[in-house]
Biopython code that builds the backbone (N, CA, C, O; Angstrom):
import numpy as np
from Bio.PDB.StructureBuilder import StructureBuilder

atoms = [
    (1, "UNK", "N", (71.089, 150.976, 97.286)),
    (1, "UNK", "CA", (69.939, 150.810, 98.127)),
    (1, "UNK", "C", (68.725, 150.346, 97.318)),
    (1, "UNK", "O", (67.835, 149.718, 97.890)),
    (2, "UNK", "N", (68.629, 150.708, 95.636)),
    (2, "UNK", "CA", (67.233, 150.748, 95.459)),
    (2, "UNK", "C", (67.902, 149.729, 93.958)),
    (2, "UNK", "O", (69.073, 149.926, 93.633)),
    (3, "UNK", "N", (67.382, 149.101, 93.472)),
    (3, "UNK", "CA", (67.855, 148.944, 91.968)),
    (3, "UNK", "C", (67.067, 148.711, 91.098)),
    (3, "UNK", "O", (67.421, 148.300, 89.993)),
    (4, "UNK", "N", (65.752, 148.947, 91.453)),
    (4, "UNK", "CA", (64.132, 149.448, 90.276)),
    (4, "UNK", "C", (64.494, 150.839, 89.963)),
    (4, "UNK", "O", (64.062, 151.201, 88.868)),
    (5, "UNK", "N", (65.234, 151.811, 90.684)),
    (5, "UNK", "CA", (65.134, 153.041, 89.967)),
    (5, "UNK", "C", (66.690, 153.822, 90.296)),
    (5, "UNK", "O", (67.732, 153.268, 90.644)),
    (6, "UNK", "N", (66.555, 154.614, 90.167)),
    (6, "UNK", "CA", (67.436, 156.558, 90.318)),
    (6, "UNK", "C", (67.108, 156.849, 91.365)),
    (6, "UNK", "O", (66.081, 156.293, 91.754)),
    (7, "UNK", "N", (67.678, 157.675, 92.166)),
    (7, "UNK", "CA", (67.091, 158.454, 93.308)),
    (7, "UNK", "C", (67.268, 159.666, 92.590)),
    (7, "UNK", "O", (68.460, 159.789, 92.308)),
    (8, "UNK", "N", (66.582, 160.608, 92.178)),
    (8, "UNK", "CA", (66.845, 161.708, 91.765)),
    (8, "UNK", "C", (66.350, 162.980, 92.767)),
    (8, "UNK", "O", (66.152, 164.050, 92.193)),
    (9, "UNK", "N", (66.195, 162.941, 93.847)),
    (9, "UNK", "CA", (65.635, 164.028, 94.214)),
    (9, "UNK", "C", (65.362, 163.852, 95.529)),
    (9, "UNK", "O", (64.266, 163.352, 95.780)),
    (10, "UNK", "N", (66.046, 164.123, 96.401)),
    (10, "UNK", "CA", (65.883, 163.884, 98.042)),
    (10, "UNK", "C", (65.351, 165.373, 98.974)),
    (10, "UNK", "O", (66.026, 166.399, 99.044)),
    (11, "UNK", "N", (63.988, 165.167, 99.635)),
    (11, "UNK", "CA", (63.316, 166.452, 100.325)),
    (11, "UNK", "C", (63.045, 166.036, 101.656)),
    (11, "UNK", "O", (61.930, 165.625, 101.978)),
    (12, "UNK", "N", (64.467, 166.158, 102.841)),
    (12, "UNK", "CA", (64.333, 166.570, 104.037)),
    (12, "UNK", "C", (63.787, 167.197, 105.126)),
    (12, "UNK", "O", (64.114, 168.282, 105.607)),
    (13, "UNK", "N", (62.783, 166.305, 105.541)),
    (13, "UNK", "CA", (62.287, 166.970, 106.938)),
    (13, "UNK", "C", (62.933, 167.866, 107.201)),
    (13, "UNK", "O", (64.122, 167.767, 106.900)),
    (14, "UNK", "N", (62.500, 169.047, 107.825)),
    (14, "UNK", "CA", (63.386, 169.998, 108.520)),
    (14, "UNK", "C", (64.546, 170.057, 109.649)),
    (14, "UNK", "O", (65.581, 170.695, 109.843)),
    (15, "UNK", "N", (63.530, 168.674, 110.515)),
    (15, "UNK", "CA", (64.392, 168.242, 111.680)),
    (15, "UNK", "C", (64.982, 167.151, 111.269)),
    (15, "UNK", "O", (65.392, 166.359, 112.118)),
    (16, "UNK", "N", (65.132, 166.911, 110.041)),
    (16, "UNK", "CA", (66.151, 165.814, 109.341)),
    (16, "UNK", "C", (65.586, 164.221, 110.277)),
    (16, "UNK", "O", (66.248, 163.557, 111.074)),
    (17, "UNK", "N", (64.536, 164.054, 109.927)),
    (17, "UNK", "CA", (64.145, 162.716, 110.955)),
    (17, "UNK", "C", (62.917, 162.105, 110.094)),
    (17, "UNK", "O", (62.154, 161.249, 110.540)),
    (18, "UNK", "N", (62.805, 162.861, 108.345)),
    (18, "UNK", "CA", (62.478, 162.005, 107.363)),
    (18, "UNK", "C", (62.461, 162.729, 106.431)),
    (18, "UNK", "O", (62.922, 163.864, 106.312)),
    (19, "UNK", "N", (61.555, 161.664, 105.248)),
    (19, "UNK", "CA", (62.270, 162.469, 104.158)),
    (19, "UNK", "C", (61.497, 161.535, 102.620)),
    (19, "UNK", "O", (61.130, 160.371, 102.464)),
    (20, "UNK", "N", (61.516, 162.481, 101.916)),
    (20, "UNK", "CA", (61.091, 161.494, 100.404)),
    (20, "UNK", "C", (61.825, 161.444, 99.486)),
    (20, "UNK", "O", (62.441, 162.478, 99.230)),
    (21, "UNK", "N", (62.038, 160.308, 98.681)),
    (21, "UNK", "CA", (63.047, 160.168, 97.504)),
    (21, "UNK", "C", (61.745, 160.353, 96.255)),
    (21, "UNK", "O", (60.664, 159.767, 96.192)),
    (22, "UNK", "N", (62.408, 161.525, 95.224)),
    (22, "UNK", "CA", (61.702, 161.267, 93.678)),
    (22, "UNK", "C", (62.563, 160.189, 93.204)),
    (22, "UNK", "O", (63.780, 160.347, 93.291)),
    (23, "UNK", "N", (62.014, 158.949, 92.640)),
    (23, "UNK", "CA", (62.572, 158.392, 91.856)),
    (23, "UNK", "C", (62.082, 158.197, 90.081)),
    (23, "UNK", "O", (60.906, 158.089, 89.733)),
    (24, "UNK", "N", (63.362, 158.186, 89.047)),
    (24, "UNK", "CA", (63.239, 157.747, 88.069)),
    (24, "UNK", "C", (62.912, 156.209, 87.344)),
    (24, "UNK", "O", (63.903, 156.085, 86.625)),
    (25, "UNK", "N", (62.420, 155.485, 87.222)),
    (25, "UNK", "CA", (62.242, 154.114, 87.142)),
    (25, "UNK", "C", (62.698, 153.756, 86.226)),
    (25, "UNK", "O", (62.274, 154.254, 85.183)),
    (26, "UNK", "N", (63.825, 152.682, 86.141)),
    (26, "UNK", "CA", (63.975, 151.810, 84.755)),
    (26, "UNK", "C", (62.993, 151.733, 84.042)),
    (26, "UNK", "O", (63.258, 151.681, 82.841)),
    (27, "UNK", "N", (61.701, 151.699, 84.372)),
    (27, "UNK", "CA", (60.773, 151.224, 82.926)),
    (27, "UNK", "C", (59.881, 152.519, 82.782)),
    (27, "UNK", "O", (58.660, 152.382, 82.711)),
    (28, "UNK", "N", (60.539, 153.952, 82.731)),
    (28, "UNK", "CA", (60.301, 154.936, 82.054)),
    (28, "UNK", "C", (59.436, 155.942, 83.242)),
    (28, "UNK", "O", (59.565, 157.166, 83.248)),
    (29, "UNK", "N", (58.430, 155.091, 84.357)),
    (29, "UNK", "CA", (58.397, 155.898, 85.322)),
    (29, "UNK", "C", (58.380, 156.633, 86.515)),
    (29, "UNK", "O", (59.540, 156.698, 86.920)),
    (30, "UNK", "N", (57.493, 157.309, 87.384)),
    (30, "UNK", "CA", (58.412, 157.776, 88.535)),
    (30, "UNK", "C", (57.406, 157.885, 89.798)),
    (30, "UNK", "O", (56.219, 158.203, 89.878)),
    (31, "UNK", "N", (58.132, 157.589, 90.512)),
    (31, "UNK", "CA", (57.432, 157.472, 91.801)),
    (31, "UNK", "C", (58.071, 158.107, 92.616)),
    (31, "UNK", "O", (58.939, 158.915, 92.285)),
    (32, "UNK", "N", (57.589, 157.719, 94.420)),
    (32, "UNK", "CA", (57.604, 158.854, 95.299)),
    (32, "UNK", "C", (57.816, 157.384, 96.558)),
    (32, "UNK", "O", (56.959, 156.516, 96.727)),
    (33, "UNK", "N", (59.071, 157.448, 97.240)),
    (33, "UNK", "CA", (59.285, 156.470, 98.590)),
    (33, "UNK", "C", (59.552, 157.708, 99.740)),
    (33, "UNK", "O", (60.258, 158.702, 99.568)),
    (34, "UNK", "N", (58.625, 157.279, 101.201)),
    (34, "UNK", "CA", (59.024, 158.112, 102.229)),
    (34, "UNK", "C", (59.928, 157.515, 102.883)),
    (34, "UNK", "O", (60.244, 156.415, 102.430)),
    (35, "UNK", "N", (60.672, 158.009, 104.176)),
    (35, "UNK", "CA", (61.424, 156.987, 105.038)),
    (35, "UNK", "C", (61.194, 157.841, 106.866)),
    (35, "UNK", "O", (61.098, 159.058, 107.021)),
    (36, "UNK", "N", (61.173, 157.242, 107.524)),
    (36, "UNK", "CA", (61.237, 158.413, 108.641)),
    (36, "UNK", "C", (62.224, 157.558, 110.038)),
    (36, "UNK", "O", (62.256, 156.332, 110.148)),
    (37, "UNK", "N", (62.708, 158.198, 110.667)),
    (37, "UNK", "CA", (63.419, 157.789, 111.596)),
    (37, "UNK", "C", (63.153, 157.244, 112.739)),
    (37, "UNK", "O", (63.062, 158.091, 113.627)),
    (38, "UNK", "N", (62.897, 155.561, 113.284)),
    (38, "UNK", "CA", (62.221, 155.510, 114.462)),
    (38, "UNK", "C", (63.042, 155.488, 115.311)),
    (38, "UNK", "O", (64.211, 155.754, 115.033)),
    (39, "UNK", "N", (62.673, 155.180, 116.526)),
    (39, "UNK", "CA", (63.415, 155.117, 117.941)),
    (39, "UNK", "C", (63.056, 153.505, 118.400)),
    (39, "UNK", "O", (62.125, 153.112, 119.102)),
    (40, "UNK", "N", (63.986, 152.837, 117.834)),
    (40, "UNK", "CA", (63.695, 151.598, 118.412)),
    (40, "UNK", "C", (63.946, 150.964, 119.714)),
    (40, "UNK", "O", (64.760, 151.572, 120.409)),
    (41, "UNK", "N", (63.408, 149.805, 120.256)),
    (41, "UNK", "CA", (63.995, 149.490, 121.234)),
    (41, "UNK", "C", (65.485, 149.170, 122.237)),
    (41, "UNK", "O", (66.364, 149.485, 121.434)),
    (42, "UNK", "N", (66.008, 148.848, 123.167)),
    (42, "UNK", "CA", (66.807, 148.628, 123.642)),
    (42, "UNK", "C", (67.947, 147.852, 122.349)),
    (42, "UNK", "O", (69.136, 148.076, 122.124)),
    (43, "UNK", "N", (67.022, 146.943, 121.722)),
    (43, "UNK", "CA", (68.187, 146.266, 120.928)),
    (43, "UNK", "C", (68.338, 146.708, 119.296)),
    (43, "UNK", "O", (69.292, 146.409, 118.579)),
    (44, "UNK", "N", (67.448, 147.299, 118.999)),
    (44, "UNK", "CA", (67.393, 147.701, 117.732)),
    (44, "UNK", "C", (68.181, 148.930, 117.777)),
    (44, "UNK", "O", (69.116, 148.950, 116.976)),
    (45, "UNK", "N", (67.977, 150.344, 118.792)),
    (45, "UNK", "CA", (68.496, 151.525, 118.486)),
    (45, "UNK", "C", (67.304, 152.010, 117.457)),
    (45, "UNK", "O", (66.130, 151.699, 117.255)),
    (46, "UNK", "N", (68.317, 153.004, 116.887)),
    (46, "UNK", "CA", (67.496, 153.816, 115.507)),
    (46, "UNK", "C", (67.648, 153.273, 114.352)),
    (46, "UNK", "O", (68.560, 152.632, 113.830)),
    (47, "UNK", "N", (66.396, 153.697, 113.950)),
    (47, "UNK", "CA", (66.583, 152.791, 112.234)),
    (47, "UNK", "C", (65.544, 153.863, 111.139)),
    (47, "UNK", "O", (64.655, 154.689, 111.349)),
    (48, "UNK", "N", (65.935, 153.548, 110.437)),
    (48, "UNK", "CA", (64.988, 153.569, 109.473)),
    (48, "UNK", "C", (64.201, 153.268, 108.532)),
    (48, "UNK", "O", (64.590, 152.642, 107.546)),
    (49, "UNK", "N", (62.673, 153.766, 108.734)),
    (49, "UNK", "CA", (61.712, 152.456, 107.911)),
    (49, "UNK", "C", (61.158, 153.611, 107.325)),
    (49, "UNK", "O", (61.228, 154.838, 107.395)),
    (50, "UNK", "N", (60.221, 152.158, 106.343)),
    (50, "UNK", "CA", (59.789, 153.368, 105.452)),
    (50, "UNK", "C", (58.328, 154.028, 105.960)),
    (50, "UNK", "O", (57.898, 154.002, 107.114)),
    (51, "UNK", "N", (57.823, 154.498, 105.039)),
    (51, "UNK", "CA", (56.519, 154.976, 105.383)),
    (51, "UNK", "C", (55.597, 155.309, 104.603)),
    (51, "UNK", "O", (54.433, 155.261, 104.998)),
    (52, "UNK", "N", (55.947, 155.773, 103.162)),
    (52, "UNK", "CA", (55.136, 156.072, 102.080)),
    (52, "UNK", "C", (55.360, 155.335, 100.935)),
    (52, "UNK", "O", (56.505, 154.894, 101.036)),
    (53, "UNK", "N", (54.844, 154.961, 99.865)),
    (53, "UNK", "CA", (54.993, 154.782, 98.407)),
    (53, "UNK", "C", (53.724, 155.076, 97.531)),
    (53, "UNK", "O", (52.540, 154.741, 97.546)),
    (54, "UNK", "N", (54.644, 155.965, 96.663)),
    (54, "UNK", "CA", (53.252, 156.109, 95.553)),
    (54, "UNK", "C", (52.922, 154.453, 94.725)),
    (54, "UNK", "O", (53.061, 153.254, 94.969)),
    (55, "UNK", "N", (52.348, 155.462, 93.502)),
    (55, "UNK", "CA", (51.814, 154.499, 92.258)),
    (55, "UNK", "C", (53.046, 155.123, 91.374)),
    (55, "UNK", "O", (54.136, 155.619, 91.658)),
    (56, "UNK", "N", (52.709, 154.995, 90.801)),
    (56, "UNK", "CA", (53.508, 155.418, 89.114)),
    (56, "UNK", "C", (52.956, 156.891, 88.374)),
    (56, "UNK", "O", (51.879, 157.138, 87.832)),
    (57, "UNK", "N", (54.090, 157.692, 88.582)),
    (57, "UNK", "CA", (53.546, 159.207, 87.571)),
    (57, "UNK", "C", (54.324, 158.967, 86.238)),
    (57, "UNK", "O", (55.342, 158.281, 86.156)),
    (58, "UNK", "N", (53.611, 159.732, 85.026)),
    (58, "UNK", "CA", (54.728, 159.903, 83.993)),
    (58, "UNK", "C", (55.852, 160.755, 84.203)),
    (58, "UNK", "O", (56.913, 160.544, 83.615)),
    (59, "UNK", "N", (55.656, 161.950, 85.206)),
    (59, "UNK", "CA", (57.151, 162.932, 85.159)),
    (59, "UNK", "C", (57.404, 162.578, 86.451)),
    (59, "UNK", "O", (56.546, 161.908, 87.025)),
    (60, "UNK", "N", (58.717, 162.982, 87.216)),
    (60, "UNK", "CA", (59.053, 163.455, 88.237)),
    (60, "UNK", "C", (58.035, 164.788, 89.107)),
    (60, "UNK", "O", (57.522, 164.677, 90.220)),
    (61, "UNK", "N", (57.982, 165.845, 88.299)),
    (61, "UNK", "CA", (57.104, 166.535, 88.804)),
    (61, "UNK", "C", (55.676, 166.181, 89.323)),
    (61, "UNK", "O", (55.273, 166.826, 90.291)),
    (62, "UNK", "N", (54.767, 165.106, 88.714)),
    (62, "UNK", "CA", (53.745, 163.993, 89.107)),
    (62, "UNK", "C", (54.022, 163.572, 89.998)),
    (62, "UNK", "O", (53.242, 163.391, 90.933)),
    (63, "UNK", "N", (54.998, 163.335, 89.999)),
    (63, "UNK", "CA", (55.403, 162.304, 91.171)),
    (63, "UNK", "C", (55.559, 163.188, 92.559)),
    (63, "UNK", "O", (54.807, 162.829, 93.465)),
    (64, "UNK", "N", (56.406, 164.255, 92.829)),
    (64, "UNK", "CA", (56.771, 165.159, 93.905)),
    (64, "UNK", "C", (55.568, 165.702, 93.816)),
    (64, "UNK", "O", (55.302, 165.905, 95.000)),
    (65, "UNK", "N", (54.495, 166.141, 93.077)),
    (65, "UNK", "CA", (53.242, 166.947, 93.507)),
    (65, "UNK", "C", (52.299, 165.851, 94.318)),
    (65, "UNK", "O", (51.386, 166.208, 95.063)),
    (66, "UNK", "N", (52.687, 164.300, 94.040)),
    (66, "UNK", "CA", (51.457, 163.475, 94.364)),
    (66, "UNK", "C", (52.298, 163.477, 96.048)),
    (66, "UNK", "O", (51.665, 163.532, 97.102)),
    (67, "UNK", "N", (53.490, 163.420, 95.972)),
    (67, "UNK", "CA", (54.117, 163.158, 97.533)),
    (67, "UNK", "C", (53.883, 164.625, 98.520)),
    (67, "UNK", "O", (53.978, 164.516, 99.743)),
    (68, "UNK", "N", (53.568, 166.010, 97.872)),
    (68, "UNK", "CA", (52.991, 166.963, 98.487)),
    (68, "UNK", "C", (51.276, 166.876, 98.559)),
    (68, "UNK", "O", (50.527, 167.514, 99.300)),
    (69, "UNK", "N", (51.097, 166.348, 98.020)),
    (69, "UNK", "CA", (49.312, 166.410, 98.644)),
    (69, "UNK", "C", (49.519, 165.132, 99.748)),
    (69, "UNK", "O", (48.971, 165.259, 100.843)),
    (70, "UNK", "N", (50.375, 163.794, 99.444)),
    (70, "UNK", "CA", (50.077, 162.966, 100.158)),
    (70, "UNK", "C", (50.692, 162.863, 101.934)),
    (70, "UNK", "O", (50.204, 162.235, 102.873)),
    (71, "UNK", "N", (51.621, 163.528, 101.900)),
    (71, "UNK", "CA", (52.848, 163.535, 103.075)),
    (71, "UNK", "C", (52.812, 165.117, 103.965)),
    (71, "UNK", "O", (53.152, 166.250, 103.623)),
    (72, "UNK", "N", (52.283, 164.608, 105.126)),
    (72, "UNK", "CA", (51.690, 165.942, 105.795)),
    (72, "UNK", "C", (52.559, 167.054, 106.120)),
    (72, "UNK", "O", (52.349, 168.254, 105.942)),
    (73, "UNK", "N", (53.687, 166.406, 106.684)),
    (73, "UNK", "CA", (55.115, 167.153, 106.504)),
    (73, "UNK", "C", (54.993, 168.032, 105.595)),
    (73, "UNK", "O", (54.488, 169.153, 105.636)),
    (74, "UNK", "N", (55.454, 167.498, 104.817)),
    (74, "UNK", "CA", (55.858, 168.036, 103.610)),
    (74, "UNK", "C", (55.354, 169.633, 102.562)),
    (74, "UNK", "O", (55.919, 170.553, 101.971)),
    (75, "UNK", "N", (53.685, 169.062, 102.907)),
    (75, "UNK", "CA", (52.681, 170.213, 102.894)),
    (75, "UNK", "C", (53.149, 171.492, 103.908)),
    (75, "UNK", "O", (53.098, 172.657, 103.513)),
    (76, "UNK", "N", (53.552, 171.166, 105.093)),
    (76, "UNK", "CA", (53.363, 172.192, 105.999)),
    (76, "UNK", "C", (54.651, 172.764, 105.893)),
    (76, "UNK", "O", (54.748, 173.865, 106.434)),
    (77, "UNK", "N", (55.945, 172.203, 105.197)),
    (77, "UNK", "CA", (57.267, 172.589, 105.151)),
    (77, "UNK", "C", (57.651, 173.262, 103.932)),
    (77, "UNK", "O", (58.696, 173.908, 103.864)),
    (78, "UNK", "N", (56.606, 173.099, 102.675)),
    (78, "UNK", "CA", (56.541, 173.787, 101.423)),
    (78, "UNK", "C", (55.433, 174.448, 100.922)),
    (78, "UNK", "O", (54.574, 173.934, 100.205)),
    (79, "UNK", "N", (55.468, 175.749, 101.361)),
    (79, "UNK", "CA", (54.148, 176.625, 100.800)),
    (79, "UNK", "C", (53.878, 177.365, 99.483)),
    (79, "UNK", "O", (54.368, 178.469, 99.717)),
    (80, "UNK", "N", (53.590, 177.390, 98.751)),
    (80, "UNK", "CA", (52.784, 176.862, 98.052)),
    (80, "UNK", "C", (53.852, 175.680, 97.190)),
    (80, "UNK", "O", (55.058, 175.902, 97.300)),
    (81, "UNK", "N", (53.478, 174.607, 96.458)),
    (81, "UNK", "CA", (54.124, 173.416, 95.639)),
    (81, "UNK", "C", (54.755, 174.439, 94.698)),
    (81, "UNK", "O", (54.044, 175.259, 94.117)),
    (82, "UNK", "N", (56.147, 174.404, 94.529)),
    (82, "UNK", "CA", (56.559, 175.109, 93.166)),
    (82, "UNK", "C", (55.986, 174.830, 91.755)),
    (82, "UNK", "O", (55.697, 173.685, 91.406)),
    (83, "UNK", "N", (55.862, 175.692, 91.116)),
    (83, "UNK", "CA", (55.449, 175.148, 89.805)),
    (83, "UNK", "C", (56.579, 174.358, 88.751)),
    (83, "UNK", "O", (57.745, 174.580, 89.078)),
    (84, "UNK", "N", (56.451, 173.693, 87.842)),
    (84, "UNK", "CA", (57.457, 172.794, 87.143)),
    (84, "UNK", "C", (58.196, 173.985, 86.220)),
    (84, "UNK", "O", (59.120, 173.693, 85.461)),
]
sb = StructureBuilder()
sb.init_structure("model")
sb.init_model(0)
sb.init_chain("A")
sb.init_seg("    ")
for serial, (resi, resn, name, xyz) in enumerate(atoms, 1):
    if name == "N":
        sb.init_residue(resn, " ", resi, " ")
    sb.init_atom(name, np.array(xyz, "f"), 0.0, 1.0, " ", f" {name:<3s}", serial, name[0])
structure = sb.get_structure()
């Protein structure tokens, strides 16, 4: 699916209808892609698009803390951010 990076780390909506990938990056770093599930029309059906992208963190943990302040979900589905 992706071939700039790794998917290392997949965090599921609750109602499984989106979701964020941590990724590792070939060129050392890591970012944050959302995806969420729409309801498309008569001819499309369901699909999925995206919805978020960070910038560039140096860790993974950068990266999943920047996708919890940024992704409202996410905030309300993980109380308090674990620590690294």
């Amino acid at each position: 699916m992706w071939t700039h990076a790794k998917n290392i780390k997949v965090i599921d909506r609750a109602d499984g209808k989106a979701k964020v990938y941590i990724f590792a990056r070939h060129d050392g770093f890591y970012e944050y892609r959302g995806e969420a599930e729409i309801q498309g029309d008569e001819y499309e059906g369901v699909h999925w698009s995206p919805t978020e992208r960070s910038g560039l963190f140096a860790s993974a943990h950068e990266a999943e803390r920047a996708a919890f302040d940024d992704v409202p979900w996410l905030r309300q589905q993980i109380r308090p951010f674990p620590a690294p």
